[in-house]
N, C-alpha and C positions, 0 to 999 in steps of 0.2 A: 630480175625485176629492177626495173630502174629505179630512184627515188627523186625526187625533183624538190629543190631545198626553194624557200624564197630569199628574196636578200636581208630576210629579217631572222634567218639562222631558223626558221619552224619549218617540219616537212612537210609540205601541201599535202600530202596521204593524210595528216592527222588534222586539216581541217575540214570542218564542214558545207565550205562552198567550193572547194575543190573539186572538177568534174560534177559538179551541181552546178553550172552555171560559170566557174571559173577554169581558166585554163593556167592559172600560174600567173605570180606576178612580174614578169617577163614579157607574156604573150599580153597580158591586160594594160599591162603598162605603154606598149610599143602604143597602143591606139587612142587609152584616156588619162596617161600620164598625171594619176591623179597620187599614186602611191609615196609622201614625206620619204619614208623611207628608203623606196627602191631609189628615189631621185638622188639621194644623200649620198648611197652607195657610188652609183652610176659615179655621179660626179669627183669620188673619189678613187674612182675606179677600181672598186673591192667586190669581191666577188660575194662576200658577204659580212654582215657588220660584228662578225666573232671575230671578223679577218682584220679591223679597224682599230688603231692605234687609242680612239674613243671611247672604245667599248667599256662600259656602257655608259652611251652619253645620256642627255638631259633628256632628248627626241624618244631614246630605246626606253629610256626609265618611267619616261608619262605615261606610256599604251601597256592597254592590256594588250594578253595572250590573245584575244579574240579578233584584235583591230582587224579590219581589211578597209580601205576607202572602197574597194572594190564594193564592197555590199552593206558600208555604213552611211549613215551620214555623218560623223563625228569631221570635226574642222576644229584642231587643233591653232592654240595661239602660245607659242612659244616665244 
């Protein structure tokens, strides 16, 4: 079995909108690029932010476990 991590180091298997509606913040991101996170990665071009010299920055340490832009509306002001 595969497991499919996001760029925010949680495995999608242990969330709740995962295949409820999400396909991974990967395939969610390519289309509404809405995800702080995945962007921050992307840009820093880390596979994931355990991977990042930052860890944990100021972005990782404000969210909850639960965040998803994918199915919140929370809009963070850092």
């Amino acid at each position: 079995m595969e497991i499919t991590i996001g760029k925010c180091g949680i495995a999608c298997g242990l969330c709740k909108n995962f295949n409820n509606g999400c396909l991974g913040c990967e395939r969610e991101n390519i289309s509404r690029n809405e995800c702080i996170i995945f962007n921050c990665a992307e840009n820093k071009n880390i596979e994931y932010c355990l991977k990042c010299d930052d860890f944990p920055c100021k972005l990782m340490r404000g969210l909850s476990r639960a965040y998803c832009p994918v199915f919140t509306s929370i809009k963070l002001n850092l």
